[in-house]
DSSP file (Angstrom, degrees, kcal/mol; ACC not computed):
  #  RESIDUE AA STRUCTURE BP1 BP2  ACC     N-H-->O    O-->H-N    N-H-->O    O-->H-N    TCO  KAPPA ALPHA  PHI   PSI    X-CA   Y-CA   Z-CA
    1    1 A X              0   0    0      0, 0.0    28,-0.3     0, 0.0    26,-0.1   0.000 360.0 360.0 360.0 122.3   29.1   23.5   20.7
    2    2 A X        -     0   0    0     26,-0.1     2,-0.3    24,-0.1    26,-0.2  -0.460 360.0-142.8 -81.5 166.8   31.6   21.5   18.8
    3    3 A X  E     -A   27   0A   0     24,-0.7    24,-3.0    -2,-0.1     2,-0.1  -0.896  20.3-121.0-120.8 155.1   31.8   17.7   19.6
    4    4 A X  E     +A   26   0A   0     22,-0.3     2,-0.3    -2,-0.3    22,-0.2  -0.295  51.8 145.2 -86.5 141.3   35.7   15.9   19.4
    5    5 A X  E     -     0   0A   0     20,-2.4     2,-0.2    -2,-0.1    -2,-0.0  -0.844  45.3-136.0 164.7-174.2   35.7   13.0   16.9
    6    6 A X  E     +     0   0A   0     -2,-0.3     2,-0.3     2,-0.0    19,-0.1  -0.553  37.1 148.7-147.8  69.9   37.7   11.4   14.4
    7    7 A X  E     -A   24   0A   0     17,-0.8    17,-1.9    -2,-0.2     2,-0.1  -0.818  44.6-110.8-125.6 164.0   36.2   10.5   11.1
    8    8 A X  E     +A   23   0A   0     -2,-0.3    43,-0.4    15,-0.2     2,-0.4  -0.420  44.6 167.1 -90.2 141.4   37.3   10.1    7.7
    9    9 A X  E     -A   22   0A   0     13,-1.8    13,-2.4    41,-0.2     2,-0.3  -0.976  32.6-116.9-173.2 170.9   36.2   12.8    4.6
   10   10 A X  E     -AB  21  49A   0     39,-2.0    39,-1.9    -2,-0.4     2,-0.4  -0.810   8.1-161.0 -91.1 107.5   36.4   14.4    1.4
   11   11 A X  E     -AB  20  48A   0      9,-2.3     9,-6.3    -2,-0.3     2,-0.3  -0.867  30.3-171.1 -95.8 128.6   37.2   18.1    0.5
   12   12 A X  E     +AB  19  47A   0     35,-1.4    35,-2.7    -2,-0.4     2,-0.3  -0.985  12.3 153.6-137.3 152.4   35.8   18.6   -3.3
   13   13 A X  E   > +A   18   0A   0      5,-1.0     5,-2.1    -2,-0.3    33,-0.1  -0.916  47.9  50.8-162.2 136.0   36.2   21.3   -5.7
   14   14 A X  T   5S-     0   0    0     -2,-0.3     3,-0.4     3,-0.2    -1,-0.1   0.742 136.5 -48.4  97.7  36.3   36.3   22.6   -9.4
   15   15 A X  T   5S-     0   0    0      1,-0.2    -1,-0.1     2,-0.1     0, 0.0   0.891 110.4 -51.4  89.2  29.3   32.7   20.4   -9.6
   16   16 A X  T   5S+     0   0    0      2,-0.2    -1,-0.2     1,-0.1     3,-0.2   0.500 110.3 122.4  96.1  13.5   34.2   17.4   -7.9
   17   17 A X  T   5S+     0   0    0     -3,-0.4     2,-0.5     1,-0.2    -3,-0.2   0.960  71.7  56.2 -83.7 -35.4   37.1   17.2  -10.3
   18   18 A X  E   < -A   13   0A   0     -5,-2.1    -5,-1.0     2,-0.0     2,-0.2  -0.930  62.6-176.6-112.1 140.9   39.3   17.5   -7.2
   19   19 A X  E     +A   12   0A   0     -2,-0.5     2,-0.4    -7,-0.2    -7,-0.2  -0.628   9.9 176.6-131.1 120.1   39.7   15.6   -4.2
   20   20 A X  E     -A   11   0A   0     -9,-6.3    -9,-2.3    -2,-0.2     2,-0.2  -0.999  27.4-133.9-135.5 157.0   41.6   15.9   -1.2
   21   21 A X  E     +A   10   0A   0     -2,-0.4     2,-0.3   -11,-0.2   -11,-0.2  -0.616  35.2 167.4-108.0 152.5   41.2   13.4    1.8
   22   22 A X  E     -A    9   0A   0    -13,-2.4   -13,-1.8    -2,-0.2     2,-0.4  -0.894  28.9-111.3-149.1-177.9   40.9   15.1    5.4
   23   23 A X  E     -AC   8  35A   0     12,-2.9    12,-2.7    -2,-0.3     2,-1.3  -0.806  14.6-128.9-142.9 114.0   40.0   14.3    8.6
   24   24 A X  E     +AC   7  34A   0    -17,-1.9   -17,-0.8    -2,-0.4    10,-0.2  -0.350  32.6 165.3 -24.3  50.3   37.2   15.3   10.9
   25   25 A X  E    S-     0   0A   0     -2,-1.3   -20,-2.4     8,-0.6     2,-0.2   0.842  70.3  -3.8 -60.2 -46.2   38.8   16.5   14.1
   26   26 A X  E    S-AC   4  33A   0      7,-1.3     7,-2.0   -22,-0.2   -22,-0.3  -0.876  70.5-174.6-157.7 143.4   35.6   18.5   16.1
   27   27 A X  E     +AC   3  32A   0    -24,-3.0   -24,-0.7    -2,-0.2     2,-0.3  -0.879  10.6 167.0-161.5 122.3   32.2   18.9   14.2
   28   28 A X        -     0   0    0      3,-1.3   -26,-0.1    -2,-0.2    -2,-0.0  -0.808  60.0 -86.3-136.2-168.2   28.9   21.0   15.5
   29   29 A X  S    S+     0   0    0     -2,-0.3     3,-0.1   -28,-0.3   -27,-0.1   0.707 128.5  47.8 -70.5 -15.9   25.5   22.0   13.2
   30   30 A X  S    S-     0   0    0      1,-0.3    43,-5.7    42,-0.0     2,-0.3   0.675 122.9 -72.3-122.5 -48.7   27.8   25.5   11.9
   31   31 A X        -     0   0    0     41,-0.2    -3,-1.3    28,-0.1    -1,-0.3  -0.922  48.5 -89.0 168.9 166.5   31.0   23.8   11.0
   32   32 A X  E     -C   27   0A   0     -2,-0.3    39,-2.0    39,-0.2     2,-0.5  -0.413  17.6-125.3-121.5-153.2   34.4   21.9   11.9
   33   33 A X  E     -CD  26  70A   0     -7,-2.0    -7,-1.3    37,-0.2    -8,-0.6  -0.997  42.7-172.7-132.2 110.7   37.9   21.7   12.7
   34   34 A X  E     -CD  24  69A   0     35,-0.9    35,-1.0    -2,-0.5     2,-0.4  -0.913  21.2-138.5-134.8 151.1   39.7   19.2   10.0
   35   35 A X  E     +CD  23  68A   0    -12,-2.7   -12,-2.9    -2,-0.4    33,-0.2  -0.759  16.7 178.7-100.3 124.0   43.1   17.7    9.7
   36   36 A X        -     0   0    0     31,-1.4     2,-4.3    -2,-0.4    32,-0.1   0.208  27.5-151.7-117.3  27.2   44.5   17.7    6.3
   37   37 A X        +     0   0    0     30,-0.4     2,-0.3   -14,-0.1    30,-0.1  -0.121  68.7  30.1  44.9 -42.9   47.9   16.1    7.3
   38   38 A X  S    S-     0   0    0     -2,-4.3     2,-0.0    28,-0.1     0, 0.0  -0.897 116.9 -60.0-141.8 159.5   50.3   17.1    5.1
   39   39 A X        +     0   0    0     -2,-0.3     2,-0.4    28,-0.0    28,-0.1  -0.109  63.5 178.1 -40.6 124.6   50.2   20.6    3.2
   40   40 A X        -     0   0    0     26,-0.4     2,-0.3     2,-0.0    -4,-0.1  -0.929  23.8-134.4-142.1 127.7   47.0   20.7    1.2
   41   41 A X        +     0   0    0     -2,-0.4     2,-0.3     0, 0.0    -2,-0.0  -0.824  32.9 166.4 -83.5 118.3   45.5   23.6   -1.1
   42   42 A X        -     0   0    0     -2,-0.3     4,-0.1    19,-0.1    -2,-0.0  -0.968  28.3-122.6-154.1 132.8   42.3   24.2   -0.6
   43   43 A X        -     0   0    0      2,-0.3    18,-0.1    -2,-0.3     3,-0.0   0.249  27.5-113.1 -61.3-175.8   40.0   27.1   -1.6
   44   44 A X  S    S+     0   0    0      1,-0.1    17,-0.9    16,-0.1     2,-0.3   0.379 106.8  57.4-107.7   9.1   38.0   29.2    0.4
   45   45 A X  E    S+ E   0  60A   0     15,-0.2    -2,-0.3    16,-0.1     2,-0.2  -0.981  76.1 129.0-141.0 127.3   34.9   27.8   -1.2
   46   46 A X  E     - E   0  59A   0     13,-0.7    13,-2.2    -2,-0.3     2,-0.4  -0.931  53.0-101.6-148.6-175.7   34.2   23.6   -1.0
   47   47 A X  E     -BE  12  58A   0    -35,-2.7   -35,-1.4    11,-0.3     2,-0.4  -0.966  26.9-156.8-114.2 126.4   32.2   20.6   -0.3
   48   48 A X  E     -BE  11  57A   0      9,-3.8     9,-1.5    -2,-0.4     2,-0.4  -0.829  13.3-167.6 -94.3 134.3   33.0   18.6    3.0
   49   49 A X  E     -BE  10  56A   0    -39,-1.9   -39,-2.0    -2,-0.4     2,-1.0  -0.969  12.0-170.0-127.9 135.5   31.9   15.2    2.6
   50   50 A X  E   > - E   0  55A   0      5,-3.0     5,-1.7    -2,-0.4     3,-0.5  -0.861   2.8-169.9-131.1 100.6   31.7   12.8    5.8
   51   51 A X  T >>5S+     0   0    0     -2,-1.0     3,-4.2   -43,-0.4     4,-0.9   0.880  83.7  53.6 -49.2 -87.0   31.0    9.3    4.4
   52   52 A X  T 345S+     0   0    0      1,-0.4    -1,-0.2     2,-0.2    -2,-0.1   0.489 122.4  38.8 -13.9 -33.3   30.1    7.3    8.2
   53   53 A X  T 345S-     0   0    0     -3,-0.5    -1,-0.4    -2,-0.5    -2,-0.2   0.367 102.7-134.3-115.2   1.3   27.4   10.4    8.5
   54   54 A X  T <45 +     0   0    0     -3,-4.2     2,-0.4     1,-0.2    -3,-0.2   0.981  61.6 132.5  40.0  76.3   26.2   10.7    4.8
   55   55 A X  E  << -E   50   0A   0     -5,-1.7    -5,-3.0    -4,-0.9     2,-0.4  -0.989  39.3-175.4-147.7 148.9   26.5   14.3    5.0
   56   56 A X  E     -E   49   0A   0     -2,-0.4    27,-0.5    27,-0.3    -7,-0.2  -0.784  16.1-160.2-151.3 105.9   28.1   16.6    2.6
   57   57 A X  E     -E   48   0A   0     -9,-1.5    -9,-3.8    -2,-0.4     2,-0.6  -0.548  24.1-125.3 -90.0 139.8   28.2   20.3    3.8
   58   58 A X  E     -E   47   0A   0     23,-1.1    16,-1.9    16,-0.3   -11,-0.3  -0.968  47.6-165.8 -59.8 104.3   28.7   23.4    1.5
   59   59 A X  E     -EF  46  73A   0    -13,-2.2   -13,-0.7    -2,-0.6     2,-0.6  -0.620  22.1-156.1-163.1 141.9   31.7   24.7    3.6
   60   60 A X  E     -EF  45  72A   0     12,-1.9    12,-2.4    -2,-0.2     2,-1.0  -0.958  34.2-109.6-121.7 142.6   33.7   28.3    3.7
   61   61 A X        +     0   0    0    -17,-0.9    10,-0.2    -2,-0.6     9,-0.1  -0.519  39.4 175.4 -41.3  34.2   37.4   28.5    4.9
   62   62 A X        -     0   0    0     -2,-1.0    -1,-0.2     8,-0.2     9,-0.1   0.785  61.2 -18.0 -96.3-100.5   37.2   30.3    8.3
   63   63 A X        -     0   0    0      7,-0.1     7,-0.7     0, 0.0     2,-0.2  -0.008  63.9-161.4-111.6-174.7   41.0   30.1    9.6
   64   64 A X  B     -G   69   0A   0      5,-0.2     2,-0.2    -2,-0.0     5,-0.2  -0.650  16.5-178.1-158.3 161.3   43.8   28.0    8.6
   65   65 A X        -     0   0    0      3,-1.0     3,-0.4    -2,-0.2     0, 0.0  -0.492  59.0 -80.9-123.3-176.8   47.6   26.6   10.0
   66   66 A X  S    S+     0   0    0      1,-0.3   -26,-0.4    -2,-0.2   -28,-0.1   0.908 126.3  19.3 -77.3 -44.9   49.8   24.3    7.7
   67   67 A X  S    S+     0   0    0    -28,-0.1   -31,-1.4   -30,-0.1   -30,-0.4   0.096 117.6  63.4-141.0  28.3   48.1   21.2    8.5
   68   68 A X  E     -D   35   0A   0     -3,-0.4    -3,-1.0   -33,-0.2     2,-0.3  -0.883  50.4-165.6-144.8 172.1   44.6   22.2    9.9
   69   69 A X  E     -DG  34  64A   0    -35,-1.0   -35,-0.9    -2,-0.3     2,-0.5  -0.989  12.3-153.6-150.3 136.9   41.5   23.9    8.9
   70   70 A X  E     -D   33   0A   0     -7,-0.7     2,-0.5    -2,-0.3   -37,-0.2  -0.993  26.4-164.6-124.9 150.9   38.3   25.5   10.5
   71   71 A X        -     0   0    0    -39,-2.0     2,-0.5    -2,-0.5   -10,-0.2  -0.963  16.0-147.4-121.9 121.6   35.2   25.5    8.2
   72   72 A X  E     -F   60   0A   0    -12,-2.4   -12,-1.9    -2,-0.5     2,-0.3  -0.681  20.6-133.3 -93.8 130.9   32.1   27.2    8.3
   73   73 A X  E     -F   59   0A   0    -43,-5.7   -14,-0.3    -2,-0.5     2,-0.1  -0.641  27.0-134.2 -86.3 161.4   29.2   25.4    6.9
   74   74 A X        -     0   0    0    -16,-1.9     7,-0.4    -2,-0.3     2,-0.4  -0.515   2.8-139.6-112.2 173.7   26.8   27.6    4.4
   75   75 A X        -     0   0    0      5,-0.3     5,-0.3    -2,-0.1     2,-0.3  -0.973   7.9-147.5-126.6 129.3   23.3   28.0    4.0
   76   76 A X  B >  S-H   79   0B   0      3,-1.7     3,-0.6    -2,-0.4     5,-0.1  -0.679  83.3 -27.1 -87.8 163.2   21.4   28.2    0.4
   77   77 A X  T 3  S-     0   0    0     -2,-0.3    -1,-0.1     1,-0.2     3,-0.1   0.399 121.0 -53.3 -36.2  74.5   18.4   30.6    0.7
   78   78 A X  T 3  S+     0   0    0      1,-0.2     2,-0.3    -3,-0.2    -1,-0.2   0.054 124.9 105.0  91.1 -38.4   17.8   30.0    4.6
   79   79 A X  B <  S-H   76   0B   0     -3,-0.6    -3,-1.7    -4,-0.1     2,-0.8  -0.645  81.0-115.0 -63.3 117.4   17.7   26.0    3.5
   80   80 A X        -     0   0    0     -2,-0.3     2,-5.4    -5,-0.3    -5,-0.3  -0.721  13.8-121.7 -65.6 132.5   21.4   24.4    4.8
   81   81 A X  S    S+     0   0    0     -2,-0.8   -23,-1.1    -7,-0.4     2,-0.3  -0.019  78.8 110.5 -44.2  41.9   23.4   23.3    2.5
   82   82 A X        -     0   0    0     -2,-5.4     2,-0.8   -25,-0.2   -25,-0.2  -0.972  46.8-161.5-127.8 142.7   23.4   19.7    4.1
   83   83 A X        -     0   0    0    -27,-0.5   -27,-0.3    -2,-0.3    -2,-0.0  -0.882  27.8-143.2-118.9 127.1   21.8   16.4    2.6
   84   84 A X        -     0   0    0     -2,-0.8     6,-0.1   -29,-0.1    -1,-0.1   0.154  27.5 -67.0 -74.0-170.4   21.2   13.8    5.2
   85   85 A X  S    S+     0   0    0      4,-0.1     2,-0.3   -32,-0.1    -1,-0.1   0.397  78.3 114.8 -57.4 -12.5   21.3   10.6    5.7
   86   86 A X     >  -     0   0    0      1,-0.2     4,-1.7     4,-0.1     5,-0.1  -0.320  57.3-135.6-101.8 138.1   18.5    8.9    3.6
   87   87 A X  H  > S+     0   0    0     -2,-0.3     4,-2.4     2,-0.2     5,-0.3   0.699 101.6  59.7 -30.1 -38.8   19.2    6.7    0.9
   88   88 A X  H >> S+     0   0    0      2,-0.2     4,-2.0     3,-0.2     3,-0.6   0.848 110.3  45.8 -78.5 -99.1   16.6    8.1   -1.7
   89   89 A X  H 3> S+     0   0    0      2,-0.3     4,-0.8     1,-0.3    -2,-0.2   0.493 115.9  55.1  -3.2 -54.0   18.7   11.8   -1.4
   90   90 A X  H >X S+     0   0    0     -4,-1.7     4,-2.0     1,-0.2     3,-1.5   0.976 115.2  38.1 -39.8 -86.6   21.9    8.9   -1.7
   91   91 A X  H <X S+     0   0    0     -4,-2.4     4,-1.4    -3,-0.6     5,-0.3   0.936 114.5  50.3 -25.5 -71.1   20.4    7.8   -4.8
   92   92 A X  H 3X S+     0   0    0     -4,-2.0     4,-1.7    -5,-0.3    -1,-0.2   0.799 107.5  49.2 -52.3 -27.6   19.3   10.6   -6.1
   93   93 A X  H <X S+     0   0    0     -3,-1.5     4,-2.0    -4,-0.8    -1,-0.2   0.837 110.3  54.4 -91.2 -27.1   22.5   12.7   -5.9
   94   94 A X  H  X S+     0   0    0     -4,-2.0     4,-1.9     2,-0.2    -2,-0.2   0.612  97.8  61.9 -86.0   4.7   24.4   10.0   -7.4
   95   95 A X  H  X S+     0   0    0     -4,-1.4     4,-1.7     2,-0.2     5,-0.2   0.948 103.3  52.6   3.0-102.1   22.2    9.7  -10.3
   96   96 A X  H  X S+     0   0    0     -4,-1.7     4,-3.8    -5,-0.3    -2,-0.2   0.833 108.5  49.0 -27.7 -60.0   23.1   13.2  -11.2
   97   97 A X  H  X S+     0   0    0     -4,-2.0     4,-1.7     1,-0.3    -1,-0.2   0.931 103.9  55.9 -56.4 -57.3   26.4   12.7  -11.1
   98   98 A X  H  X S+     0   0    0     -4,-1.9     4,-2.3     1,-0.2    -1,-0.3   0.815 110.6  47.2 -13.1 -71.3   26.2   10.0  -13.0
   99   99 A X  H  X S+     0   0    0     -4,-1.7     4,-2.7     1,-0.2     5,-0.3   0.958 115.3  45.9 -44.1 -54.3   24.4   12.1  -15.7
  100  100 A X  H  X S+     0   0    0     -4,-3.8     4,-2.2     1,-0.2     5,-0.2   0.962 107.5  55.1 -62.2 -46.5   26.9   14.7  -15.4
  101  101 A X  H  X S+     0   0    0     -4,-1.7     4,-4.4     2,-0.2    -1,-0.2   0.928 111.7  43.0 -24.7 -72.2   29.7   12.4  -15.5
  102  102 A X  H  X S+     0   0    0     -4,-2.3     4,-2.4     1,-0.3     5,-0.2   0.971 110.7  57.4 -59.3 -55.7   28.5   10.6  -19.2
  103  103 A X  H  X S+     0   0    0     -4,-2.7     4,-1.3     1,-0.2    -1,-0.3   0.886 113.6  39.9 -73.7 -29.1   27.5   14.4  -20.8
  104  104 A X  H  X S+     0   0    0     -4,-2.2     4,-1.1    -5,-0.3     5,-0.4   0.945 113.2  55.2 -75.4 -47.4   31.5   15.5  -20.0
  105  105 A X  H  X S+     0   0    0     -4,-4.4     4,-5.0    -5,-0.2    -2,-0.2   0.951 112.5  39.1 -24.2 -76.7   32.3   11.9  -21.2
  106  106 A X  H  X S+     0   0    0     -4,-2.4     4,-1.3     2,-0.2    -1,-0.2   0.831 117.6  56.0 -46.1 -45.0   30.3   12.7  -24.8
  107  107 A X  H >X S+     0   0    0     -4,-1.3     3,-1.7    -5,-0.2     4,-1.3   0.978 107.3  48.2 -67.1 -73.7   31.9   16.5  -24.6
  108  108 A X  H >X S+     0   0    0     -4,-1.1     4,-3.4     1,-0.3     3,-0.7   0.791 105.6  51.0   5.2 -79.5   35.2   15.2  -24.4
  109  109 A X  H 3X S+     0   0    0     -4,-5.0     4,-2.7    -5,-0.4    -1,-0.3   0.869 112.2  54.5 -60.3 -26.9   35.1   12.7  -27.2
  110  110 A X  H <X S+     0   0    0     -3,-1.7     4,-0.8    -4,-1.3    -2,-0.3   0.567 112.8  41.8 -28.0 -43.3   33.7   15.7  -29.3
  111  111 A X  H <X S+     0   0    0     -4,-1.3     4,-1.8    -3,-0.7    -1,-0.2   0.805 111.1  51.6 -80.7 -49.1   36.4   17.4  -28.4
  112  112 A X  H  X S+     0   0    0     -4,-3.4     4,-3.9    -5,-0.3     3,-0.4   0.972 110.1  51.1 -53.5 -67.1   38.9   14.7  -28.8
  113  113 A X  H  X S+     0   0    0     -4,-2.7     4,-3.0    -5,-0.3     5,-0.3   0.944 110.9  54.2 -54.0 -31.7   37.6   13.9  -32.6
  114  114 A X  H  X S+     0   0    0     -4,-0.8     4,-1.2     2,-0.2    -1,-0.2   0.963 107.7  42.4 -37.9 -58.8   38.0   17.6  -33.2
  115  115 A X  H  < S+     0   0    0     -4,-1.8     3,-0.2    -3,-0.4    -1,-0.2   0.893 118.3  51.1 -76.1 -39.9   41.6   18.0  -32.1
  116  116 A X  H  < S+     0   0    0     -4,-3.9    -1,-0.3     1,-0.2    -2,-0.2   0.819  95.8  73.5 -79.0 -32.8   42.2   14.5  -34.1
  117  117 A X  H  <        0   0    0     -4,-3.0    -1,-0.2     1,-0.1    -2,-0.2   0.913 360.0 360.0 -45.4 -45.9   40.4   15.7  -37.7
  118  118 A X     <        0   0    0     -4,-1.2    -3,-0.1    -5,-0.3    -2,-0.1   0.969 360.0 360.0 151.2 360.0   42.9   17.8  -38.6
């Protein structure tokens, strides 16, 4: 049973290199119904992320219309693909990024001095 609500969230993709902002229309434990406002391109594979809930779902494309979406959330082996609310999990996942973030930073300038050598 979906519930009606109206919160703000994050479709990410390509490993968080893109972003598209959406909105949370209707949301139950399997998946929701989101508003992307104006025409938005969005793959059939993302990550829904719903700041106010600390929640970030693995999410499959179910249906879609020009300015609306329904999303099925996914499961990793039996586990769902959702990390709740606690702070330590909070912590932890931005960490990682962090890390990932700095080692593409480093690739990058590597890359950069390359292109510039010569």
């Amino acid at each position: 049973m979906r519930k009606r609500c109206f919160m703000a969230a994050t479709i990410s993709f390509n490993n968080g290199a893109t972003t598209c902002d959406c909105v949370v229309r209707n949301l139950s434990e399997n998946g929701a119904r989101i508003d992307l406002g104006v025409f938005a391109s969005v793959p059939m594979y993302f990550e829904l992320h719903i700041p106010l809930r600390q929640q970030r779902f693995k999410a499959e494309l179910k249906w879609r219309s020009e300015t609306e979406a329904g999303v099925q959330f996914l499961q990793e082996d039996g586990v769902e693909a959702v990390t709740g609310g606690s702070e330590q999990k909070a912590t932890a996942a931005l960490q990682l990024r962090i890390r990932e973030l700095e080692a593409e930073v480093v690739r990058l300038q590597n890359r950069f001095m390359q292109l510039t050598e010569g």
